[in-house]
N, C-alpha and C positions, 0 to 999 in steps of 0.2 A: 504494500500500500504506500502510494507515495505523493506527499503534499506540493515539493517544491521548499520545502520549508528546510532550514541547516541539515536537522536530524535525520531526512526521507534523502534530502540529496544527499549528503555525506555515506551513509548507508548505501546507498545503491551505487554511488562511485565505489566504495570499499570491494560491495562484490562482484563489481565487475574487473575492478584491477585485480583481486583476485580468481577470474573468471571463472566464475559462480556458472554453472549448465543451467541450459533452459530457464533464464530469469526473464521473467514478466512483469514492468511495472505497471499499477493501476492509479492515475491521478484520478482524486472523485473530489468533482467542484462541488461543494453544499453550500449551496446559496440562499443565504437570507439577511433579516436585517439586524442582527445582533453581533454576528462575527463576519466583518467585511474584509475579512483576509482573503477570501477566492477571489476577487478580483485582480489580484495582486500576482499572488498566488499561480491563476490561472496563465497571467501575463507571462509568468515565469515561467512555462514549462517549454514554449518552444525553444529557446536559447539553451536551457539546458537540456533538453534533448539534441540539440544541435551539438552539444560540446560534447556529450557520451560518443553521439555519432562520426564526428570530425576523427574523434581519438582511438575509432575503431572498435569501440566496444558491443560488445554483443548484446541484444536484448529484445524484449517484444513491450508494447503497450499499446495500452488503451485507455479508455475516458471515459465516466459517463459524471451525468449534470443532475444534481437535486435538486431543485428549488421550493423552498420553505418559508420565503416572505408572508410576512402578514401577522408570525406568532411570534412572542414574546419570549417564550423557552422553547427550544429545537432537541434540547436533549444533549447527549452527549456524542461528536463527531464519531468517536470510537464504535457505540453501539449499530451505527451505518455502515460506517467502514466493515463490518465484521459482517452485516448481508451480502455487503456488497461481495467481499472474499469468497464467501461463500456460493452467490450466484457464479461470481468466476470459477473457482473450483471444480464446479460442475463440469469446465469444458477443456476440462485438462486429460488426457491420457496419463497412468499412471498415478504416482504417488505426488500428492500435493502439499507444501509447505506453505505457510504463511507470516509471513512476517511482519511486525511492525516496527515504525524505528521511532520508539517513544526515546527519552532516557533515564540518565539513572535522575536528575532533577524532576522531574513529571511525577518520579512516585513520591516526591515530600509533598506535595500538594493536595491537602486534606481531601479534596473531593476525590482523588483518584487512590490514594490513598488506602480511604475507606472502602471501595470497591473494590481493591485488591483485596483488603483483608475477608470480605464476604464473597471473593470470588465470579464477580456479576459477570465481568468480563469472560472470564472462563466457561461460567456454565448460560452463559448464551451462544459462546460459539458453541461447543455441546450441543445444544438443544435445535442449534442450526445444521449442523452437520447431522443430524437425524432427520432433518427433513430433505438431504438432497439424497440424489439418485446414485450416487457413486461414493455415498457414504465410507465404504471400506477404504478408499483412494488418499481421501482426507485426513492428514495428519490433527491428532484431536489434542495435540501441545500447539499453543502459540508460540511464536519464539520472536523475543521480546532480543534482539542481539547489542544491540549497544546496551541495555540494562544490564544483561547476564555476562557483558566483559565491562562494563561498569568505565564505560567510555564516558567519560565529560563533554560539555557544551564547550569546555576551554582544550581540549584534547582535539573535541573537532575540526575548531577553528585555528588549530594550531597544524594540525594536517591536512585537512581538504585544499588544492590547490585554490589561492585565492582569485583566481579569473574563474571558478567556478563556485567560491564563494559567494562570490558579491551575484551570482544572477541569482542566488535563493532571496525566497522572502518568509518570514518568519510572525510578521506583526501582527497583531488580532483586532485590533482597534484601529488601523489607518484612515482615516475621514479625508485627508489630502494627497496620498499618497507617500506619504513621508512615515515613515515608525512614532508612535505615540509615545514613545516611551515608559509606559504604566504597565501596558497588558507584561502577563505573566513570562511571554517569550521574549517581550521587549528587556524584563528584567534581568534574565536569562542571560541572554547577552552582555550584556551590562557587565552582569558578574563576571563571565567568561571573560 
C-alpha cells in the first residue's frame, strides 16, 4: 500500500533496491474534507513513479479513488486501505503478502496505539480474508517492515536519496499547499 508519503516511498525504494519479486504498488486516493493530503499526495505519485522507472526498477501499480466528502469523520485510512489489499489480493496468483509502511512513530500515537493493543487492525484483515475467494493464497500476518526493523523517520531521511525525497508528500492538513506544520506527520518530520 503506498501513499506517496516519506514512509510508503522510502519502503518501496528499499524493496526495490533490494529487488523484492513480483512487487505491486497500490496508491489509494481517499478523498474528502478533513484530510486534504491526497491532493498532494496524488500530485506526487507520477514523479515518483517516474524516478522508480528512470532507475530501472521493477514493479507493477495501480490506483483507485475514494471519495468521502461531505462527512465529518471518514474513519481510519488504515481500515480502507486493508479492503482495498484485500480486493487486490484476490487477483494475485499464488501466495500474497501485504505490506504497510506505517512506522515505529505511528505506534506512540494513542489512537493507533490502542488499536494495536485490541488488535482491530488484525482481526479485520482476518475477517477480510475470509470473505475473498483465494483465501488460502493470503498471507493472514500483516507485515508492518519498517516497524519490525524499527526504522526511524530520521533513519529515512537520512537514506532515501534526497531527489526522491523531496517528491514525497507527507502533510495532512495543507490548505495552500505548503506543510502546516501541526499535523502529526508534519511533527514527525520536525523531529527527524
Amino acid at each position: 500500500m503506498f501513499s506517496g508519503g516519506i514512509d510508503s516511498t522510502y519502503l518501496a525504494w528499499k524493496l526495490m533496491k533490494n529487488k523484492t519479486p513480483n512487487l505491486h504498488l497500490h496508491h489509494a486516493s481517499i478523498r474528502n474534507d478533513a484530510d486534504t493530503c491526497w491532493k498532494k499526495q496524488d500530485e506526487a505519485m507520477e514523479p515518483i513513479l517516474s524516478y522508480f522507472k528512470d532507475r530501472g526498477f521493477e514493479f507493477e501499480y495501480s490506483e483507485s479513488v475514494f471519495e468521502m466528502y461531505g462527512w465529518n469523520q471518514v474513519g481510519y485510512d488504515s481500515d480502507l486501505l486493508l479492503l482495498i489489499a484485500q480486493k487486490l489480493a484476490q487477483n494475485f496468483d499464488g501466495e500474497v503478502q501485504v505490506l504497510m509502511g506505517w512506522n515505529p512513530t505511528d505506534m506512540k500515537r494513542s489512537c493507533i496505539d490502542d488499536r494495536a493493543r485490541r488488535g482491530v487492525t488484525q482481526n479485520i484483515w482476518l475477517a477480510l480474508i475470509e470473505s475473498a475467494r483465494n483465501r488460502q493464497d493470503i498471507d493472514k500476518t500483516l507485515y508492518f517492515p519498517l516497524i519490525e526493523e524499527g526504522i526511524t523517520k530520521t533513519e529515512m531521511m537520512r537514506e532515501i536519496p534526497q531527489d526522491l525525497l523531496f517528491l514525497t508528500w507527507s502533510c495532512r492538513r495543507s490548505k495552500d499547499g505548503t506543510p502546516c506544520g501541526r499535523c502529526h506527520a508534519c511533527r514527525d518530520i520536525a523531529n527527524a
